[in-house]
C-alpha positions in Angstrom: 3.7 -1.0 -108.8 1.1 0.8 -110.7 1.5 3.3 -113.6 -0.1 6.1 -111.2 2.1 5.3 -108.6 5.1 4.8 -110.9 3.8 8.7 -112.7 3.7 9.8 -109.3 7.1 8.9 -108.2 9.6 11.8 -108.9 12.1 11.1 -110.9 15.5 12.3 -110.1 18.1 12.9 -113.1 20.8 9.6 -112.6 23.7 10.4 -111.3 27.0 10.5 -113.4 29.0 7.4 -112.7 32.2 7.6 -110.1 35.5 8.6 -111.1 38.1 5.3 -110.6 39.2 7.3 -107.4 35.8 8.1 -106.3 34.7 4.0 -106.5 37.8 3.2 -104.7 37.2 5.4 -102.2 33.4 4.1 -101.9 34.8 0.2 -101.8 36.9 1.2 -98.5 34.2 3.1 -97.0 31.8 -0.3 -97.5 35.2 -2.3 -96.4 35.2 -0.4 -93.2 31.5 -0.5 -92.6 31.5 -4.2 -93.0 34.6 -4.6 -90.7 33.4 -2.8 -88.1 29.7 -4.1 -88.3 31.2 -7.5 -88.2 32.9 -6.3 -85.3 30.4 -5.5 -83.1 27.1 -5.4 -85.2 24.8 -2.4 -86.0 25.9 -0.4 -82.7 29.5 -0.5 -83.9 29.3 1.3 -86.7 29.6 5.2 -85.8 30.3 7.2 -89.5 33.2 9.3 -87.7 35.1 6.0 -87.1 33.8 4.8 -90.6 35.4 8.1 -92.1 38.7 8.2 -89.9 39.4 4.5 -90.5 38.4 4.9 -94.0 40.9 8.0 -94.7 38.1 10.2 -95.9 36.4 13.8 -93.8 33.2 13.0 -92.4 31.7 15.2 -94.5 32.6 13.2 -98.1 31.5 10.0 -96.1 27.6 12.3 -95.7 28.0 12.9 -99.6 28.4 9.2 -100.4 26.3 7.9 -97.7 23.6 10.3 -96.1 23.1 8.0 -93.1 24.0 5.0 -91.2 21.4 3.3 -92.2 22.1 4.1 -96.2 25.8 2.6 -95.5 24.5 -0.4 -94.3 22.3 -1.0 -96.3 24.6 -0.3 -98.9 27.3 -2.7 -97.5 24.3 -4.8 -98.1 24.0 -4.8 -101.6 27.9 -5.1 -101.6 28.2 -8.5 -99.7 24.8 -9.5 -101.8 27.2 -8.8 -104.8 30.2 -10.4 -103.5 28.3 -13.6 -103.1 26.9 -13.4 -106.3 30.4 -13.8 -108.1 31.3 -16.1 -105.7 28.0 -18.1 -106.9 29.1 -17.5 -110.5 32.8 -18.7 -110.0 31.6 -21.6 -108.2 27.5 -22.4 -109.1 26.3 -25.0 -107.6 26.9 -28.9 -108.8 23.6 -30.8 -107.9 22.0 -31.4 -111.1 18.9 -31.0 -109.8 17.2 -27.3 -110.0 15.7 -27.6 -106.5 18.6 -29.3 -105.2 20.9 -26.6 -106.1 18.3 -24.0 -104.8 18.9 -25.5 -102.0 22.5 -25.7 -102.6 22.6 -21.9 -103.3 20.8 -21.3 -99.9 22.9 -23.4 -97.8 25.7 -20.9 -98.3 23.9 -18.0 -98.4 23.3 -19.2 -94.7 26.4 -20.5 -93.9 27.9 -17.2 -94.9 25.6 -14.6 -92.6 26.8 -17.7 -89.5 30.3 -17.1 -90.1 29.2 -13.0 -89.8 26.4 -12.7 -86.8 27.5 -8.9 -85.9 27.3 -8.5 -89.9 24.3 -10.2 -90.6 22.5 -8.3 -87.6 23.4 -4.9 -88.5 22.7 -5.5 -92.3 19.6 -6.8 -91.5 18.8 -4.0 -88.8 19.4 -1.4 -90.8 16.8 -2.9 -93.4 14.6 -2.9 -90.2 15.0 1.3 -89.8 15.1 1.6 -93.6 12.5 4.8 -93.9 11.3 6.2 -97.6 14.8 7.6 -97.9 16.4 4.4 -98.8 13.8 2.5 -100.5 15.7 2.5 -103.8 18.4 1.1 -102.4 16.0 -1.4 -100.6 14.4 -2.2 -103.4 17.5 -3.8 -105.1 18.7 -5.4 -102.1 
């Protein structure tokens, strides 16, 4: 990115951090959306049944996620995070750096297998991603 395009860029005030309640609620919405993606993939995720199964009113599920694709993609990040403790409780044990690269890759992979429907909506949603979600893109 270039400074003109980084002074260009607007930049919004950051948002105060969520209450203990608030992040719990959050973590069940992302539950949900990556039950029912895994489920039945991108098409399977409808935010009323997102809001219903997670006990929230549509309209809280909008203020934490303005769109499907935000929630996915958002469900994103959260499974990229999951696997990242996982890859710091368990790194890998070849003691070669491209081995464990590899290693590290193998159950990256092995983990979107075990979740097609997941996988495919996740990486759908990427697909539809529009300027709205780029930050959230970008650190995916």
């Amino acid at each position: 990115m270039t400074a003109e395009s980084k002074a260009a860029k607007p930049s919004l005030p950051p948002s105060p951090p969520l209450t203990e309640r608030q992040e719990a609620r959050r973590r069940r919405i992302l539950h949900t959306s990556a039950r029912l993606a895994g489920r039945g993939g991108f098409d399977a995720v409808q935010m009323r049944e997102v809001a219903e199964s997670s006990g929230v009113a549509l309209g809280t599920l909008y203020r934490y996620f303005p769109s499907k694709v935000h929630l996915l993609v958002a469900t994103m990040q959260d499974q990229l995070q999951h696997m990242h403790e996982t890859l710091r409780k368990r790194p890998p044990s070849e003691q070669d750096p491209g081995a464990r690269v590899a290693q590290t890759l193998m159950r990256a992979f092995r983990a979107l297998q075990r979740e097609p429907h997941l996988a495919d909506a996740m990486v759908r949603a990427l697909t539809f991603a529009d300027r709205s979600v780029s930050p959230e893109v970008d650190t995916v």
